[in-house]
MIDREN-538898 format. One line per 8 residues: number of its first residue (from 1); their letters; for each residue x, y, z of N, C-alpha, C. Coordinates in pm, whole numbers, m for minus. Layout:
% MIDREN-538898
NUM> a> X,Y,Z,X,Y,Z,X,Y,Z; ...
***
This chain:
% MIDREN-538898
1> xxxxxxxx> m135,1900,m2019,m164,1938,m1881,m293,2019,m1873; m324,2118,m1948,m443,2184,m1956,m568,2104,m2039; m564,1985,m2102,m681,1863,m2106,m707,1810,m1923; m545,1757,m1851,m613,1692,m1741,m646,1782,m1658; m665,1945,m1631,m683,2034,m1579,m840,2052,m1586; m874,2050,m1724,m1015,2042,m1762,m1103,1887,m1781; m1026,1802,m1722,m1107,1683,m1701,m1091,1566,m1804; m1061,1597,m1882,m1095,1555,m2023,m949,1476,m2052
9> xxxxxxxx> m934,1362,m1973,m825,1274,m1939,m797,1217,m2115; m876,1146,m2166,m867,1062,m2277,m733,1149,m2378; m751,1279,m2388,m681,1372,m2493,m545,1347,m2422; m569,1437,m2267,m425,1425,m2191,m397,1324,m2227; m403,1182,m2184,m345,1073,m2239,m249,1077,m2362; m366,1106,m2504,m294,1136,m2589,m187,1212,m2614; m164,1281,m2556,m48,1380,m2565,47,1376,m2462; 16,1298,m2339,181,1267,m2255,175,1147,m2333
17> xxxxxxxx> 143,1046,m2388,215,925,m2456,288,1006,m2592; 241,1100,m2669,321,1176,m2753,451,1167,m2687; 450,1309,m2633,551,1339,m2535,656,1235,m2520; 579,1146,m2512,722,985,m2423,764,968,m2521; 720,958,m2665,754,886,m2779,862,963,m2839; 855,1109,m2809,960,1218,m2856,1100,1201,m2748; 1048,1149,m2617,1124,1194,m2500,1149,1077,m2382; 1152,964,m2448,1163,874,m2326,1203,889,m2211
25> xxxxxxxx> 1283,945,m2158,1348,1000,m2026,1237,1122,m2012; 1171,1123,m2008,1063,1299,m1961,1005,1251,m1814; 1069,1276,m1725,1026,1178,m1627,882,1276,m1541; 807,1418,m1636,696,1516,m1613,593,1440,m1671; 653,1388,m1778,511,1305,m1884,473,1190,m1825; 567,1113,m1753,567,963,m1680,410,1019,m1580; 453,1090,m1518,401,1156,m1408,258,1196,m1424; 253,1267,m1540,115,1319,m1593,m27,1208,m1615
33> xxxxxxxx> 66,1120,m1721,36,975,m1785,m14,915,m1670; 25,873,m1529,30,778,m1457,m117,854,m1408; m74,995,m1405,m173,1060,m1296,m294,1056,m1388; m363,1036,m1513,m416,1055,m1616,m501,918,m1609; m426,808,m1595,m478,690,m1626,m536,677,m1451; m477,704,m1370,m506,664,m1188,m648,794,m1224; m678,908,m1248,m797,982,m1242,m887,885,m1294; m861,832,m1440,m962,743,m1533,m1014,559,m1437
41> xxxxxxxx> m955,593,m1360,m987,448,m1255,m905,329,m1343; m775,337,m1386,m698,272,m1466,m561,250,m1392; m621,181,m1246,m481,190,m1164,m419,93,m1237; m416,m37,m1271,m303,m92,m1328,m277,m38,m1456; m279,36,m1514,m224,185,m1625,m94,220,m1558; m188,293,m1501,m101,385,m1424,33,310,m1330; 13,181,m1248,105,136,m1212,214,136,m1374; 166,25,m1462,231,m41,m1576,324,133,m1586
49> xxxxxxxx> 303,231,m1630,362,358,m1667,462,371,m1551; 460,391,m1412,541,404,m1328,652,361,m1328; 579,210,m1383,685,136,m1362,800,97,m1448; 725,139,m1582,827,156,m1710,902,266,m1689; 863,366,m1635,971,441,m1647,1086,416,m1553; 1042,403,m1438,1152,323,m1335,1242,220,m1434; 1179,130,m1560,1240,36,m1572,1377,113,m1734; 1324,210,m1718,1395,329,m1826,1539,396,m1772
57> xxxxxxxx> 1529,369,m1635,1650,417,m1557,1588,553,m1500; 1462,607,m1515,1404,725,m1429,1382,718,m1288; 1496,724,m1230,1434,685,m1051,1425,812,m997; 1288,857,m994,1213,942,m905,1123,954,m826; 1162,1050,m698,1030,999,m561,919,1000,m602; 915,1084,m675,707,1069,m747,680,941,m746; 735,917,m823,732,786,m877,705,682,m727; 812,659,m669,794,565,m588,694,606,m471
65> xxxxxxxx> 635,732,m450,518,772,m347,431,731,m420; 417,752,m533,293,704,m651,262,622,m614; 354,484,m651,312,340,m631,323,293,m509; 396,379,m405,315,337,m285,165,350,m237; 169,497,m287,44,517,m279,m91,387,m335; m89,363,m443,m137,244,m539,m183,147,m493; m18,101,m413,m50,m37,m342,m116,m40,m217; m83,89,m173,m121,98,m57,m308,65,m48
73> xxxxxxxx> m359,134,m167,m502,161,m190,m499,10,m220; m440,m40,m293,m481,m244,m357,m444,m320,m226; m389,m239,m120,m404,m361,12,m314,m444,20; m205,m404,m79,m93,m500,m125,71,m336,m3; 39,m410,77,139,m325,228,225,m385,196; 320,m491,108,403,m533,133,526,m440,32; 424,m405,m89,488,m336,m186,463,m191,m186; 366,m154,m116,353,m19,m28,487,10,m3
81> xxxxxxxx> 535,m43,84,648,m34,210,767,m82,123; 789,m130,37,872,m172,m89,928,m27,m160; 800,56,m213,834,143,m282,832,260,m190; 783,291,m109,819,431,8,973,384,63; 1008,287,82,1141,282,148,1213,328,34; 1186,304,m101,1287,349,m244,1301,483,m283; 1159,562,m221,1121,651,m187,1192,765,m119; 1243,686,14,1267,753,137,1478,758,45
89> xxxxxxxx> 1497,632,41,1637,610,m48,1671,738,m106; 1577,801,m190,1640,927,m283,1635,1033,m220; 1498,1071,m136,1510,1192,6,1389,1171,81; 1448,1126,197,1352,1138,357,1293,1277,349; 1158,1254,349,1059,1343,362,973,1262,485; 897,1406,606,813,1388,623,716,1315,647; 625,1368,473,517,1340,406,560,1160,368; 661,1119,315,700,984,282,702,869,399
97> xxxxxxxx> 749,925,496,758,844,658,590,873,691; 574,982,711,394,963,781,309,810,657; 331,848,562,237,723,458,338,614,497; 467,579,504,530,474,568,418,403,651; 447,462,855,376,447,960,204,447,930; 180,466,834,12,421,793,0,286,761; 155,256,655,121,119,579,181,3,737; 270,57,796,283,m9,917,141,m69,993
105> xxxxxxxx> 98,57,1012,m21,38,1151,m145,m58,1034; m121,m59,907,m243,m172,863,m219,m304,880; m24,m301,902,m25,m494,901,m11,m492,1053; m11,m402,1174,m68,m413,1269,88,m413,1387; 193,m382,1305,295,m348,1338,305,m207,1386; 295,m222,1532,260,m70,1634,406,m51,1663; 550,m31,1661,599,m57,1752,678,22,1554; 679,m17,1497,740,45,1318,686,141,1286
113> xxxxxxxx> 563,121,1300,417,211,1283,485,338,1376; 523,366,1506,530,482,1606,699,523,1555; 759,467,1515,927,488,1469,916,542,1383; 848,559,1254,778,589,1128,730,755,1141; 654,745,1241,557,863,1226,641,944,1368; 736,879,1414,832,981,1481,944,1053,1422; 964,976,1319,1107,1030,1265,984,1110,1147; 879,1107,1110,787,1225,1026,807,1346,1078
121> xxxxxxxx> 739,1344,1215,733,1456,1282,881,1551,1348; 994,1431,1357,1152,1468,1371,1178,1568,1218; 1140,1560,1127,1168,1585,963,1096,1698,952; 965,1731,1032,859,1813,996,811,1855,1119; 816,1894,1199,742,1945,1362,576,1982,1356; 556,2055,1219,476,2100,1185,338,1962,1100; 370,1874,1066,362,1777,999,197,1748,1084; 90,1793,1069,m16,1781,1161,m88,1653,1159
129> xxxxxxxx> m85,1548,1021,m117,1444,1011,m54,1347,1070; 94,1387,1084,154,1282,1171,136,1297,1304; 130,1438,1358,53,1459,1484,m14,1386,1537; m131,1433,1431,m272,1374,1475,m246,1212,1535; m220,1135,1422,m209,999,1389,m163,929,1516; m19,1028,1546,51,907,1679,10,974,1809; m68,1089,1785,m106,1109,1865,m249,1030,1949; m328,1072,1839,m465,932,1849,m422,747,1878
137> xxxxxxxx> m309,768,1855,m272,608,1855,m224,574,2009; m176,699,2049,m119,636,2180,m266,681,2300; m394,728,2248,m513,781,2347,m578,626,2327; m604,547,2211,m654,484,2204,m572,334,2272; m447,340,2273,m389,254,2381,m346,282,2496; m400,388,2566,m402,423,2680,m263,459,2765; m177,524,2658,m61,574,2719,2,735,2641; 97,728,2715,143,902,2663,42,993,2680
145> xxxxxxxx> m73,970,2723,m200,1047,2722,m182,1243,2736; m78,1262,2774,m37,1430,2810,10,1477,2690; 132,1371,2637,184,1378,2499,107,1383,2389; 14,1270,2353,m97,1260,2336,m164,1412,2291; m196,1439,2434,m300,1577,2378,m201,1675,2297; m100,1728,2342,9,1830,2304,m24,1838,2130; 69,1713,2122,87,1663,1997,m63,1728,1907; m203,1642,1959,m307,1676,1849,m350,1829,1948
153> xxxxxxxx> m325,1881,2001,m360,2068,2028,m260,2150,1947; m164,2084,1906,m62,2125,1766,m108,2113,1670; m181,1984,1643,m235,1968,1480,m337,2049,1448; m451,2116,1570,m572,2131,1575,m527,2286,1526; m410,2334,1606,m401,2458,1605,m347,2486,1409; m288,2396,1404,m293,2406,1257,m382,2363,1111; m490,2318,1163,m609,2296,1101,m709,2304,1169; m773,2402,1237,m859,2457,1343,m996,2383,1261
161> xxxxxxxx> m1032,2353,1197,m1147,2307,1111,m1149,2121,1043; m1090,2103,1078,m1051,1920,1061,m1108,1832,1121; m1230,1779,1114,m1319,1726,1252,m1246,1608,1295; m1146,1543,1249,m1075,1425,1206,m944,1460,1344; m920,1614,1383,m836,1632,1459,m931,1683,1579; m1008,1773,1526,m1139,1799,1659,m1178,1674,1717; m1232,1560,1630,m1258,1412,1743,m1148,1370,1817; m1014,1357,1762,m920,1342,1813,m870,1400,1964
169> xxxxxxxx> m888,1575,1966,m884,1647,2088,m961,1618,2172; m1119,1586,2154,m1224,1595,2254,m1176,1448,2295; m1146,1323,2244,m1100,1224,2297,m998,1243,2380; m930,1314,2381,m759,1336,2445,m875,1387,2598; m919,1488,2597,m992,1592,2687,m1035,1476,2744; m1118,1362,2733,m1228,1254,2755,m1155,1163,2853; m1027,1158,2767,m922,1033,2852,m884,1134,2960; m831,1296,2977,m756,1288,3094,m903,1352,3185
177> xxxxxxxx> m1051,1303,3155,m1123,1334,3290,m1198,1480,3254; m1191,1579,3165,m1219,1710,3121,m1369,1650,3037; m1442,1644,3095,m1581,1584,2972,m1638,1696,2891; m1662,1834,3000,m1775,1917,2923,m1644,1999,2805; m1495,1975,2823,m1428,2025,2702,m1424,1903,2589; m1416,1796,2632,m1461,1672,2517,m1559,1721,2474; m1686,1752,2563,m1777,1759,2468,m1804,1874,2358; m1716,1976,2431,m1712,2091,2325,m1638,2055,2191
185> xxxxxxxx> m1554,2006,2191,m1455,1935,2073,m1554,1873,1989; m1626,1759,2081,m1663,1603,1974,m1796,1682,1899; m1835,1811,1973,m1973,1828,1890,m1979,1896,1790; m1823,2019,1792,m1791,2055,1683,m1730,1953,1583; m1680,1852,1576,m1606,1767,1511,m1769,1699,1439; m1828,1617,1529,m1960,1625,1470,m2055,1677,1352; m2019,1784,1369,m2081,1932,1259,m2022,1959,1146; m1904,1883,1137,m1797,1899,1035,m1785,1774,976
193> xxxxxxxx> m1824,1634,1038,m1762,1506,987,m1893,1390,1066; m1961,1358,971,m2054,1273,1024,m1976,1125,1058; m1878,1095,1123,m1867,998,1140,m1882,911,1265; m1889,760,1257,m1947,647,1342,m1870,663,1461; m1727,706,1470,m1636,747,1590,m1642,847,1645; m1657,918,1573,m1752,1061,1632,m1863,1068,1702; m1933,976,1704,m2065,938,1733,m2054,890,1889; m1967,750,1876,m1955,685,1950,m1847,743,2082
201> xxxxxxxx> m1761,827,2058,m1683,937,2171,m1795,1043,2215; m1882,1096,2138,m2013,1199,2204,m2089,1057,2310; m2129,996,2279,m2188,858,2345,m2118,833,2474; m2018,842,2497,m1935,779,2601,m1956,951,2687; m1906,1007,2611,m1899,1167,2706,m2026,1221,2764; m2129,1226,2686,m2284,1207,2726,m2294,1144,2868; m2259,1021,2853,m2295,916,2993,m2239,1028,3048; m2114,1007,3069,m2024,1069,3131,m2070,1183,3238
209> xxxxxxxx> m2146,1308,3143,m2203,1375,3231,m2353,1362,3227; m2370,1230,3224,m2535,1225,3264,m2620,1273,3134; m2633,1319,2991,m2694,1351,2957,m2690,1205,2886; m2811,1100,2942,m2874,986,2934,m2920,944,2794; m2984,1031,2754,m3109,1050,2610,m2987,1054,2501; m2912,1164,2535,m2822,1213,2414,m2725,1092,2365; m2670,1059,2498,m2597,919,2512,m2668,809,2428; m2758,784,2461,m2815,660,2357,m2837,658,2212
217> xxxxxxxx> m2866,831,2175,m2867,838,2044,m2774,807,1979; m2664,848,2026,m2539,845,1936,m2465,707,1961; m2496,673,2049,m2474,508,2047,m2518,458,1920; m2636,468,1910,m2728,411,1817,m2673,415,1690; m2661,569,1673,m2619,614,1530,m2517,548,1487; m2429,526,1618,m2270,481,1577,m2308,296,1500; m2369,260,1577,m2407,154,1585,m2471,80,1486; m2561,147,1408,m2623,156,1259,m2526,168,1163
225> xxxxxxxx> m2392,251,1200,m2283,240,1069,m2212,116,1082; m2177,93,1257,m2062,m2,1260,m2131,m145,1298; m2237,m187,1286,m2289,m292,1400,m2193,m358,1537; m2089,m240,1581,m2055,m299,1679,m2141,m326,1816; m2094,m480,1864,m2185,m552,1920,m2220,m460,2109; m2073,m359,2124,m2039,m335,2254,m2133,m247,2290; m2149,m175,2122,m2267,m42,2160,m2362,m46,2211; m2447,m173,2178,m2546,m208,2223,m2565,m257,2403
233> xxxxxxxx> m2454,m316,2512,m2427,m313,2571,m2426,m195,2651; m2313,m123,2607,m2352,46,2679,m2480,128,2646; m2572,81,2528,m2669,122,2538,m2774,103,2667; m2729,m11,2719,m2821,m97,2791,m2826,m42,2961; m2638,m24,2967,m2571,50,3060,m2668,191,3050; m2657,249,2990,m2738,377,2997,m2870,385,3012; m2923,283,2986,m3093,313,3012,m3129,252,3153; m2985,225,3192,m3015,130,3404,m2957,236,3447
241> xxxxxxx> m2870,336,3388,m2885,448,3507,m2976,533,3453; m3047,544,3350,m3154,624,3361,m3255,612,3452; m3287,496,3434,m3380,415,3494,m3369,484,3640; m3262,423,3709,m3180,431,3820,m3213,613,3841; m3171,687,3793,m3230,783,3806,m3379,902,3836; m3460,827,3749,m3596,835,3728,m3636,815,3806; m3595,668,3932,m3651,659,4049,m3620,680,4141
***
């Protein structure tokens, strides 16, 4: 443990495979090992270890968040959702249902996806990622919008510094009509998290209150990460009411 502490994975290795060889049931060394080989970019290692020990008679949640986790990253949602349900089997957590309702909302199942990350936040009140998550999910489909904000002014209040929940708020603010508090949100969120959605919610709020120039930049910016085609459109929108203005 104090090799993978100091980086120096190859040794750790050596010594949780010790470990197993003394201790087959060590279901700390399984754990170490897996986590040892997944640092070294040796995810199928690290799966192969998980899974031997599972196949040892070690059934533990590590274990099955692990390889959800895994699959989840290989894009393989089917065995994601395979091993978090085996997961959830030994003890409903939370933290286990919120990564559930993630692997949901990738195969595009909204409706498992919101059941998921309700019974998270039923388990955890406090749970700010699941907050955030169904909270942003129901602004961006244009309902619950009150709930909506609650929900991420809970998460925010519990990670006051998260630009990931700051974009989130100034969007909530944006949808119910509040622009210059969107814009206070999206610019701190901005300052914290350079991202293309971030960009593109300052863009919309800009128009919004007329600041024309600012609006187009961040169109732009967004637009350069994502080549979405729409940006360019509302770019276009914005320079006819400038225009429109000017004269």
């Amino acid at each position: 443990m104090l090799y993978q502490r100091e980086g120096k994975f190859n040794k750790a290795i050596q010594f949780f495979k010790n470990t197993i060889q003394y201790n087959p049931k060590n279901p700390v060394a399984y754990t170490f090992l897996a986590s040892s080989f997944y640092s070294e970019g040796e995810v199928d290692r690290a799966t192969e270890i998980l899974e031997k020990a599972i196949n040892e008679g070690i059934r533990k949640k590590e274990f099955y968040d692990f390889l959800g986790h895994i699959y989840y990253r290989k894009n393989d949602y089917e065995k994601a959702i395979e091993n978090f349900k085996k997961s959830i089997e030994i003890q409903d957590t939370s933290e286990t249902r919120f990564q559930l309702g993630v692997v949901y909302d990738k195969l595009g199942e909204k409706d498992e996806m919101e059941k998921q990350l309700k019974m998270a936040i039923k388990l955890n009140p406090e749970n700010a990622l699941a907050l955030n998550y169904l909270g942003y999910s129901y602004l961006i489909n244009n309902k619950n919008i009150k709930m909506a904000y609650k929900m991420i002014k809970k998460a925010v209040k519990k990670d006051p510094e998260n630009g990931a929940f700051l974009d989130s708020l100034g969007w909530a603010y944006y949808k119910m009509g509040n622009y210059k508090k969107a814009k206070y949100y999206l610019e701190k969120a901005i300052s914290l998290e350079k991202d293309p959605e971030v960009e593109e919610h300052l863009g919309y709020t800009y128009m919004k209150l007329k600041e024309y120039e600012k609006a187009i930049s961040y169109f732009m910016k967004s637009y350069e990460k994502t080549g979405k085609k729409e940006l360019l459109k509302e770019v276009e929108k914005v320079k006819e009411l400038l225009k429109n203005e000017t004269y």
